[in-house]
C-alpha positions in Angstrom: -8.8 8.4 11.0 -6.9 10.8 9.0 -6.0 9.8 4.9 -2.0 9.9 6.0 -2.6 7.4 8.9 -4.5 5.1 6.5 -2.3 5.4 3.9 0.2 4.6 6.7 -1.4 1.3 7.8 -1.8 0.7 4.0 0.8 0.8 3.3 2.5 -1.5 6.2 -0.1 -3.7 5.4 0.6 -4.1 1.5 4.5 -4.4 2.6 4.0 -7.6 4.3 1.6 -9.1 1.8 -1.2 -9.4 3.4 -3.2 -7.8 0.2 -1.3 -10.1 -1.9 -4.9 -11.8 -3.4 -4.9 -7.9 -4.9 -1.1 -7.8 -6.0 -1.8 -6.3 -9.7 -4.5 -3.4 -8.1 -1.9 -2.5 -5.1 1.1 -2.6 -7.3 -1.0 0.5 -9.5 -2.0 1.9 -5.9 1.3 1.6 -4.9 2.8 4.0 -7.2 0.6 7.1 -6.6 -0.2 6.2 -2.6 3.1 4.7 -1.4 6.0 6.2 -3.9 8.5 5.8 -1.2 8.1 2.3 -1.1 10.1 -0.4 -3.0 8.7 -4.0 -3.8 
């Protein structure tokens, strides 16, 4: 598993919440691994 597939399924994942328990750490992740991404 390539890093851009994971980051893919990451960030799909953190989309629909289902890493909410970790909101604060993915909201930090979010900005340097998913920058195309809005809340």
């Amino acid at each position: 598993m390539g890093f851009a597939l994971l980051r893919s399924l990451f960030c799909r994942c953190y989309r629909h919440s289902c890493f909410k328990l970790r909101a604060r750490y993915l909201k930090l992740v979010e900005k340097n691994i998913c920058p195309y991404m809005k809340s």
